[in-house]
N, C-alpha and C positions, 0 to 999 in steps of 0.2 A: 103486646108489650105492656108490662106493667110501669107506669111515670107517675113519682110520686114527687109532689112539687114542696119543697122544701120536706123532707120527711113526715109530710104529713101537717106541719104546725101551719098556722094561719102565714103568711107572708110577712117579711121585713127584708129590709136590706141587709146583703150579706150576711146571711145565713149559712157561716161554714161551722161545717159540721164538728165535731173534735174527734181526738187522735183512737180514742177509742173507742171507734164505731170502725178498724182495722183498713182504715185508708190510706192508701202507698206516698210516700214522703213525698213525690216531686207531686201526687194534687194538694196534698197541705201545702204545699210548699207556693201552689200557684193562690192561692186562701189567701195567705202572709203576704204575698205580693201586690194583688189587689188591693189588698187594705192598707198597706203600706203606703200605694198609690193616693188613695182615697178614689179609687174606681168604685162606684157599684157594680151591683150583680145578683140577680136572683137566680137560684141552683132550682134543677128539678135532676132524683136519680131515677134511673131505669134501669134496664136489661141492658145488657151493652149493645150497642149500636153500633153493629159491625157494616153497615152498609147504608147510601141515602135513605133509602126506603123504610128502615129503621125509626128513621128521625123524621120522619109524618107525623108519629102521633106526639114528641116531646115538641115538635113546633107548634101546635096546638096547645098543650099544656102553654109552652112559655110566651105565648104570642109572640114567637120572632121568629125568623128564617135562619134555618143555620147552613153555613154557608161549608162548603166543599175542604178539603183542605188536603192536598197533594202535594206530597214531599216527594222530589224530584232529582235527578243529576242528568248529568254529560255522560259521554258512553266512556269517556276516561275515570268516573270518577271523582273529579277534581273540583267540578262547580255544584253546589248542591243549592235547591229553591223549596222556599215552602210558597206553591200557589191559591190562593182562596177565591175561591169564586163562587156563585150562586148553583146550590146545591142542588136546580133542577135543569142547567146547561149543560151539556156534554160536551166532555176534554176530547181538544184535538190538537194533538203534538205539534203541528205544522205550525199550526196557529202562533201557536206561541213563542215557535222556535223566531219566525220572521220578527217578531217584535222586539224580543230582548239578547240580539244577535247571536243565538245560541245554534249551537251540530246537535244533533237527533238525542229529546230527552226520554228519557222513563222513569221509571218508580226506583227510588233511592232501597238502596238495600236496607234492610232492618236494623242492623249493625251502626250505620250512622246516625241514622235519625234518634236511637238511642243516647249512642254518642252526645251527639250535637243538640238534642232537645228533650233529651229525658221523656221520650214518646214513644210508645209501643206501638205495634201496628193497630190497624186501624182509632188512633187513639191522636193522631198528628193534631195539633191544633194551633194556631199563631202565638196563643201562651207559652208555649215549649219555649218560643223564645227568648222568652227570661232565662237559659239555661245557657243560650248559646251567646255567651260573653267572648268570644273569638272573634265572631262576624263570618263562620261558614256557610251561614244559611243567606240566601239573598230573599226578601220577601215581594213577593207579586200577587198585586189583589185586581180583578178585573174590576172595574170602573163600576160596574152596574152593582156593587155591595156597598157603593156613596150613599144610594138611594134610599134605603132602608133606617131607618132611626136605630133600629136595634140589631145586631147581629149575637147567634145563638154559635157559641164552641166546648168544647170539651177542656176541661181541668185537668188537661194531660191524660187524661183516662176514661174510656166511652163507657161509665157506666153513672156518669154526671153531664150536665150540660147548661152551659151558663149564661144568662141572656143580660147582654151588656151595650152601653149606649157605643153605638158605630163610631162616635166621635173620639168618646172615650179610649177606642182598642187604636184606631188610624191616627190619632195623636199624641196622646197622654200614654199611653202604652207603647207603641214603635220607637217615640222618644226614650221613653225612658229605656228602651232594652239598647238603643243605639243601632235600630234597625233603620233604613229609609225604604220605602216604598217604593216599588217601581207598578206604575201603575198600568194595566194592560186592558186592554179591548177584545173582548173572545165573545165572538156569534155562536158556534157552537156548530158551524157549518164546516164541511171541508175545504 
């Protein structure tokens, strides 16, 4: 996979790119927002990173871990979650169900999480959030992505990835999207 850390130039904060280098309005969109914020962020692109194992070698480039990020519902439909957790744990439904009193979840249809967070598949990221001004999405972050100083996500689109202070995303960002955190504990065991 090719990872090219800010297109190449030496490093600065925020570093987004502009509109024409043919990048899709909702990741300009999450650009404008960070900075809005006054969030940092340093971007590295790549080949899209359609799967963990992808994102080995842009964790490397951006020295952060980037963390899992599973857009979820109920079997009706009706409760939709975006989960984040540490991108070398494995998901197990029970797990989670126990904890945020939820009936049996799976992978949200492609359809909503569009809807609701301007994310295409493989491309879900806690940023989408800024998009879900309703409050459809509930967020749940496993405990163990406190630890980390930095957590690495996507700009709404897995062919960027953006390494951001942990603090920065689980306060200054959740706040401002008008998200609260439900915070879970997942072993990754049955």
């Amino acid at each position: 996979m090719k990872t090219v850390l800010y297109d190449g130039k030496p490093a600065k904060a925020n570093d987004r790119p502009d509109l024409a280098g043919g990048r899709p309005e909702q990741e300009m969109m999450t650009y404008k927002f960070l900075d809005k914020l006054g969030i940092g962020y340093k971007r590295a692109d790549h080949d899209p990173a359609e799967d963990m194992d992808a994102c080995t070698a842009i964790e490397k480039v951006l020295k952060a871990p980037i963390c899992k990020n599973l857009f979820l519902c109920n079997r009706q439909q009706t409760m939709f979650y975006l989960l984040l957790m540490p991108g070398d744990k494995p998901f197990k439904t029970k797990e989670i169900t126990k904890q945020i009193g939820s009936a049996r979840l799976s992978f949200g249809p492609e359809e909503y999480m569009w809807e609701y967070m301007h994310c295409e598949k493989g491309s879900a990221s806690v940023l989408g959030l800024m998009n879900d001004t309703e409050g459809h999405v509930r967020l749940l972050v496993d405990q163990d992505l406190k630890e980390n100083p930095y957590i690495g996500c996507h700009p709404c689109r897995n062919t960027s990835t953006l390494k951001l202070h942990t603090k920065d995303v689980f306060e200054t960002f959740a706040h401002a999207v008008n998200h609260e955190i439900t915070w879970v504990k997942l072993t990754g065991q049955a």
